[in-house]
Backbone as ProteinMPNN parsed JSONL, in Angstrom:
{"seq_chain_A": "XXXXXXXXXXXXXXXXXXXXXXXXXXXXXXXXXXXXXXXXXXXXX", "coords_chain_A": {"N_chain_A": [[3.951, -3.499, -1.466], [3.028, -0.578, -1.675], [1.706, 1.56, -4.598], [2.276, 4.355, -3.893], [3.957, 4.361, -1.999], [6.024, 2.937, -3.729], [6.711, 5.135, -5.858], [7.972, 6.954, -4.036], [10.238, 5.823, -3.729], [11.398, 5.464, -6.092], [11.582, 8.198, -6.273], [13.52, 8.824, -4.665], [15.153, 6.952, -4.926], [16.343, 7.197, -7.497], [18.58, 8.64, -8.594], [19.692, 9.96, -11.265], [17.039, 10.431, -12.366], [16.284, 9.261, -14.592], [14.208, 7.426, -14.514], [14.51, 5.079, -14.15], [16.194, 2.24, -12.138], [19.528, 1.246, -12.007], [21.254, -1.722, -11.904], [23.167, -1.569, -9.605], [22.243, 0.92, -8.725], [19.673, -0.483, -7.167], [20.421, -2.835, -6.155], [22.276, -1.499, -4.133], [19.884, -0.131, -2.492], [18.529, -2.732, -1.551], [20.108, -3.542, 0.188], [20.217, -1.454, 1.945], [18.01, -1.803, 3.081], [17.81, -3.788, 3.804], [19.477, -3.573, 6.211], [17.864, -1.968, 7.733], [16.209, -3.466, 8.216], [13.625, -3.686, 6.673], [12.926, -5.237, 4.916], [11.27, -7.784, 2.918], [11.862, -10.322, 3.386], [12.846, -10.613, 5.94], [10.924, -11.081, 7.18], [10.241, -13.451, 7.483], [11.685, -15.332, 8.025]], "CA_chain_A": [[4.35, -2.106, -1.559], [1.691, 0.391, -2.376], [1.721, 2.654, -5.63], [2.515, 5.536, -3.516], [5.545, 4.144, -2.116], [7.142, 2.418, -4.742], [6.823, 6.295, -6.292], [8.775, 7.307, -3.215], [10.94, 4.914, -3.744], [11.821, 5.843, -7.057], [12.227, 9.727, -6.45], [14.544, 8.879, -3.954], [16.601, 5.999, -5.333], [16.695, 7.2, -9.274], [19.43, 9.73, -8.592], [19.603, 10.53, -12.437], [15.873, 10.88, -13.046], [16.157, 8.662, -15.746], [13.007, 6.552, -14.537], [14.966, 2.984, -14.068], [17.117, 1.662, -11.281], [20.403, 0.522, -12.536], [21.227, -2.627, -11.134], [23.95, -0.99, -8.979], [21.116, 1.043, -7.781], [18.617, -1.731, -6.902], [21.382, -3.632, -4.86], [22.011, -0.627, -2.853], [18.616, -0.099, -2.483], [17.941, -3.809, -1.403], [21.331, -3.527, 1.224], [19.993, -0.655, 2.954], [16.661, -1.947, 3.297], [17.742, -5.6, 4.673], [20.143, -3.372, 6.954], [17.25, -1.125, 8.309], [14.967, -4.465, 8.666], [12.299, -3.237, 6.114], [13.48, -6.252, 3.408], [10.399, -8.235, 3.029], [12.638, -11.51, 3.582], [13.602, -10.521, 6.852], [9.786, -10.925, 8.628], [9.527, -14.615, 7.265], [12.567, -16.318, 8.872]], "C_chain_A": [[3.249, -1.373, -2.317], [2.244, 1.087, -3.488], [2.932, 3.807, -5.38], [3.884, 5.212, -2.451], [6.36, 3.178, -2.708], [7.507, 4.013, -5.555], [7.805, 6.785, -5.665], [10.063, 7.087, -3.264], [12.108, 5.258, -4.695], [12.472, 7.201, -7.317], [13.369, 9.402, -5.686], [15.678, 8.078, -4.323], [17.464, 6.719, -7.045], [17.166, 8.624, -8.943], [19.35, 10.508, -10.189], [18.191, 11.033, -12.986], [15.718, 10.198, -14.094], [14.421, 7.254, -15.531], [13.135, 4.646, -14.266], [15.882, 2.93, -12.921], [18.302, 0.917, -11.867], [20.372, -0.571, -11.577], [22.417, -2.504, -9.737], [22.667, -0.038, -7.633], [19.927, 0.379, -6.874], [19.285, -2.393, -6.303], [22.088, -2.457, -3.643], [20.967, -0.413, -1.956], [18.336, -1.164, -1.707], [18.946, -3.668, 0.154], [20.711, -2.57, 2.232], [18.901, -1.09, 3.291], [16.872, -3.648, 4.266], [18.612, -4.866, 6.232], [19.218, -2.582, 8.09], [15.314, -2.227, 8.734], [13.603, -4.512, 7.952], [12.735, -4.496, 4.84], [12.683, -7.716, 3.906], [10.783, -9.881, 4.177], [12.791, -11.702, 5.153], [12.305, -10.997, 8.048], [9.638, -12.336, 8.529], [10.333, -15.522, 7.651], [12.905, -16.615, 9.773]], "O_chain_A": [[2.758, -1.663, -3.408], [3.455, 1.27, -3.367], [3.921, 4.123, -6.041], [4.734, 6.089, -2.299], [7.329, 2.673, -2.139], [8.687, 4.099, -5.894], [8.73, 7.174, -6.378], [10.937, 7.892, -2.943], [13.302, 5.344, -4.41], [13.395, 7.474, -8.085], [14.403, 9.814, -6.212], [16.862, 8.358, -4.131], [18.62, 6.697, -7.468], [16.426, 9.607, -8.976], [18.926, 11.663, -10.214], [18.118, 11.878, -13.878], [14.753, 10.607, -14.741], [13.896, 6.515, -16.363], [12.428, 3.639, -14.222], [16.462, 4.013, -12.842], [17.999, -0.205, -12.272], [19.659, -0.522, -10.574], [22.428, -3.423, -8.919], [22.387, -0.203, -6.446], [19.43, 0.962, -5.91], [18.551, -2.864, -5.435], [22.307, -2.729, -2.462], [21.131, -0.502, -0.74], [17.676, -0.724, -0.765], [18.318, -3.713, 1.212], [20.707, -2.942, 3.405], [18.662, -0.47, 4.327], [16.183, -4.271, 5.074], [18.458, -5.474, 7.291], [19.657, -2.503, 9.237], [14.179, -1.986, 9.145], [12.636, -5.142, 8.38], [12.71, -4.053, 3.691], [13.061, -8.508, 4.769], [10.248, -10.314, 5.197], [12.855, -12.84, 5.616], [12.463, -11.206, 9.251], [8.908, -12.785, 9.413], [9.869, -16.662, 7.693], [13.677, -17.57, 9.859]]}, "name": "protein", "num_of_chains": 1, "seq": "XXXXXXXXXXXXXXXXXXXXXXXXXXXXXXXXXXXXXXXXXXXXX"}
């Protein structure tokens, strides 16, 4: 993941602006991403 979208990443997931991913957030985050095929895991099995 590049710089410039893990940044992306962050404006868009860190609803509060607080700068961290709760872990609530970060398992959403991970769910939509295995569901939309972009979840790294998914190219190596």
């Amino acid at each position: 993941m590049t710089n410039m979208l893990a940044k992306a990443v962050m404006a868009e997931k860190d609803s509060d602006g607080d700068g961290e991913l709760s872990k609530e957030k970060y398992d959403t985050m991970v769910e939509q991403a295995k569901s939309d095929g972009g979840w790294p895991g998914d190219f190596y099995t």
